[in-house]
C-alpha positions, 0 to 999 in steps of 0.5 A, spaced: 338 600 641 344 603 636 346 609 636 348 612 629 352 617 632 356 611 636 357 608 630 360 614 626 365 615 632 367 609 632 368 609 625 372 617 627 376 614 631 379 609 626 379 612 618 381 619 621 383 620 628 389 614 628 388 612 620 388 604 621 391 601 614 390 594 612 395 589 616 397 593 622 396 592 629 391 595 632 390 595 641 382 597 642 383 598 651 377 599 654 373 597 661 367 592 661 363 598 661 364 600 654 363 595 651 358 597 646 362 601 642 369 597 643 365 592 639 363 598 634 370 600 633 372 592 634 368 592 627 372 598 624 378 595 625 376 589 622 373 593 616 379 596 615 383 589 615 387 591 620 388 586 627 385 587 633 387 586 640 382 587 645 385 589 652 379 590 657 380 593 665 375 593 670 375 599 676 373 594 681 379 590 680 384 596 679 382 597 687 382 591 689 390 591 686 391 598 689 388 596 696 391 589 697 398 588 692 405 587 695 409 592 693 412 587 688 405 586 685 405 594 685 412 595 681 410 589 677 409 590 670 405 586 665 410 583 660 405 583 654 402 590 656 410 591 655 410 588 648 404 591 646 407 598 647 413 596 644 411 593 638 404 595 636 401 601 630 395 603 633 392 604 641 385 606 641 382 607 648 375 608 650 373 608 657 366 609 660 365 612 667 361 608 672 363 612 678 366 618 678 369 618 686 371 611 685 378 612 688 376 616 693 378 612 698 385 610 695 391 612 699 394 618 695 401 615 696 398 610 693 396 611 687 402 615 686 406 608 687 403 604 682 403 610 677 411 611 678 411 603 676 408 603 671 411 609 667 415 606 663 409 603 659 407 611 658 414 614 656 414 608 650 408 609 648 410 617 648 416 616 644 414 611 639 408 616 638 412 622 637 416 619 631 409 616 629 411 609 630 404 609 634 398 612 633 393 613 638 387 615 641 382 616 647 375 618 648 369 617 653 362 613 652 357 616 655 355 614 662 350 615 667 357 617 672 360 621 666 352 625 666 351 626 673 358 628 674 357 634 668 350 636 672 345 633 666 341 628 664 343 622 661 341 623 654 343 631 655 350 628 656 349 624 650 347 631 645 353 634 648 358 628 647 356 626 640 356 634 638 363 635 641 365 630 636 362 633 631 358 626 631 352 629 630 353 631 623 353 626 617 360 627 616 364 628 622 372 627 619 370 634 615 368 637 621 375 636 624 378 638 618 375 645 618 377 645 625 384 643 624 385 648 618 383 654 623 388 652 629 393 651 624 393 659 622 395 660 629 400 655 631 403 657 624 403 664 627 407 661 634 413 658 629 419 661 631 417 666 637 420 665 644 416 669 649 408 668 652 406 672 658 399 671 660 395 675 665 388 676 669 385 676 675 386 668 675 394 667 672 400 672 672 405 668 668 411 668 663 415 662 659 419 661 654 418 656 648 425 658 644 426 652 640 419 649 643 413 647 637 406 648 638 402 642 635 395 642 633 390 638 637 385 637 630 381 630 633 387 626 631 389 624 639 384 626 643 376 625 641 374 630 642 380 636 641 380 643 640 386 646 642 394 647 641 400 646 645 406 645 647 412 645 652 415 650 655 422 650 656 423 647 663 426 652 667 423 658 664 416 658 667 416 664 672 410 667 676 403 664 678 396 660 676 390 659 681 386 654 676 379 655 675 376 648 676 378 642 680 383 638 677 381 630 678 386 624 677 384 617 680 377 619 682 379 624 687 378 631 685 383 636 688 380 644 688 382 651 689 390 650 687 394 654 687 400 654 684 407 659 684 413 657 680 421 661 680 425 658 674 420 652 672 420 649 678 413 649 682 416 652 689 409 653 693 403 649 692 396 649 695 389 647 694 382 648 698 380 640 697 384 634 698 391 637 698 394 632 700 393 629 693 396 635 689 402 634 694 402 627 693 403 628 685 408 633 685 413 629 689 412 623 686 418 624 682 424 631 680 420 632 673 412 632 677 414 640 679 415 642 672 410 644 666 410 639 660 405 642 657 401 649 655 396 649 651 389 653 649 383 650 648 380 652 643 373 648 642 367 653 644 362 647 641 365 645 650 363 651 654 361 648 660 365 644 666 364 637 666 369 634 671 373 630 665 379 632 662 378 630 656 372 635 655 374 640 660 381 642 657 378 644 651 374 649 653 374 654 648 377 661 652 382 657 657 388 655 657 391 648 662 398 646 663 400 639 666 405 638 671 409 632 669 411 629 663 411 633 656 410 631 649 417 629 645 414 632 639 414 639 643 421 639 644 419 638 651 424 634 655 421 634 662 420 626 664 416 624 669 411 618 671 405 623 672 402 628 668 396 631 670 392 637 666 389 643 671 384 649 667 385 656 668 379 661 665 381 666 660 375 669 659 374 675 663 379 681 664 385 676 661 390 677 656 396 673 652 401 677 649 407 673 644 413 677 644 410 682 647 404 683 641 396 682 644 395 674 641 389 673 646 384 677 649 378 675 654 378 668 651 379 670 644 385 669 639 386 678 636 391 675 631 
């Protein structure tokens, strides 16, 4: 049965958040899982007169390469996903979740082999996105695993998917809009300042973003978003996090980190739960041990752990920083193969200060 609400997101990801105008190329990616609504976004791409590729993957057939492919096969990267990347205007990617622990059982070193390989494809499209030679989103459809994973029931999941959209309104771009103009108050504030120190019972924390700009995540990346960010200059970061939720990538999630940093560089990492993972990820390769984002959530519509990180990251009243890669546009120059996000709760006994002046406290922006 169709779901107005999965038509109006589809319709979101293509007229607002990657704009696809007549003629250009447009990749749609996907599992096999969400092909209902990569069929809607197929027609939307269609609508707007533009050319779609359909590029759909399979979670048995990824494990399948990761437990059997030569080295060869690991390091080999797909000439016409290359291409793709080089040449295309747009990538839309919706996913949905049939199995959440699915790469559980993957060697940690594993993945982190694959992943380095096919950093290349990553840092292209970083690149040509930063110049906004290629626009691109992502999104969830809801599923069972997603639903499960978030402790709710199917069509409870659902209700929060499409409300964190704003897919539950007649007219979601307008909502996205509203939001975008009050993040934009805030990072027209961040222009120009140099010092960020946070702190609380969870974070005591210093970085510098002299030079660095913060972008405002209105729904034109992500779907949903709800935040602003930026990188840190590189070897700025001083002090330690011990991050709120479990940190999930591949499947596997990896809680109670611990992370310290002295000059940039994380010099002491722990976790409670699979940290062989988390040490897997940090020596993949040098920029792994540096920040290549700093962001706060600002999506309060998103007040509660899901196990996704396109939810989770935007809960209003946290901050989250990835390890890894950084985004161009930020004035980030941390590369990496891996960039992976982790949550710190704000809300209680916490405050950010900026150049010294109360910017954020307990979960709430003061300025």
């Amino acid at each position: 049965m169709s779901d107005i609400r999965r038509k109006r997101l589809a319709g979101l990801l293509v007229g607002y958040s990657t704009n696809v105008q007549p003629g250009e190329w447009v990749g749609i990616l996907g599992n096999v899982d969400a092909l209902p609504i990569l069929r809607d976004i197929y027609e939307a791409v269609i609508d707007a007169g533009a050319h779609p590729s359909l590029l759909v993957d399979d979670d048995y057939m990824h494990r399948y390469l990761l437990r059997h492919a030569s080295d060869e096969q690991i390091a080999w990267i797909d000439p016409l996903m290359q291409r793709y990347v080089d040449e295309a205007d747009v990538y839309i990617r919706a996913t949905a979740q049939t199995n959440t622990r699915s790469m559980t059982s993957i060697d940690a070193a594993r993945l982190q082999q694959y992943r380095a390989a096919q950093a290349p494809i990553l840092q292209t499209r970083l690149r040509r996105s930063a110049t906004n030679d290629f626009r691109w989103v992502g999104t969830l459809y809801p599923s069972q695993a997603s639903a499960q994973e978030a402790k709710m029931s199917f069509e409870e999941y659902e209700d929060f998917v499409y409300g964190a959209c704003f897919c539950d309104r007649e007219d979601p771009a307008a909502e996205w809009r509203k939001l975008s103009a009050v993040q934009q108050e805030k990072v027209d504030y961040l222009a120009g300042k140099e010092n960020i120190k946070l702190s609380g019972p969870h974070i005591d924390l210093e970085l510098s973003v002299v030079g660095r700009h913060f972008l405002n995540a209105d729904g034109t990346r992500n779907m949903p978003s709800g935040e602003i960010y930026t990188g840190p200059v590189e070897d700025s970061v001083n002090g330690w996090v011990r991050f709120s939720y479990p940190a999930i990538v591949s499947g596997r999630a990896v809680s109670g980190i611990e992370l310290k940093f002295e000059a940039g560089k994380v010099v002491d990492a722990s976790a409670e739960q699979n940290e062989d993972l988390l040490h897997a990820q940090l020596n993949t390769d040098e920029g792994a041990r540096y920040i290549g984002e700093f962001a706060i959530g600002t999506n309060f519509g998103i007040d509660k752990f899901t196990g996704s990180i396109l939810y989770d990251e935007k809960i209003g009243g946290t901050v989250h920083m990835a390890i890894g890669m950084g985004y161009p546009e930020t004035g980030s120059q941390n590369v990496s193969a891996v960039h992976w996000d982790m949550i710190c709760d704000m809300r209680v006994d916490s405050e950010i200060r900026v150049d010294g002046e109360l910017f954020y406290k307990d979960g709430n922006f003061v300025v």
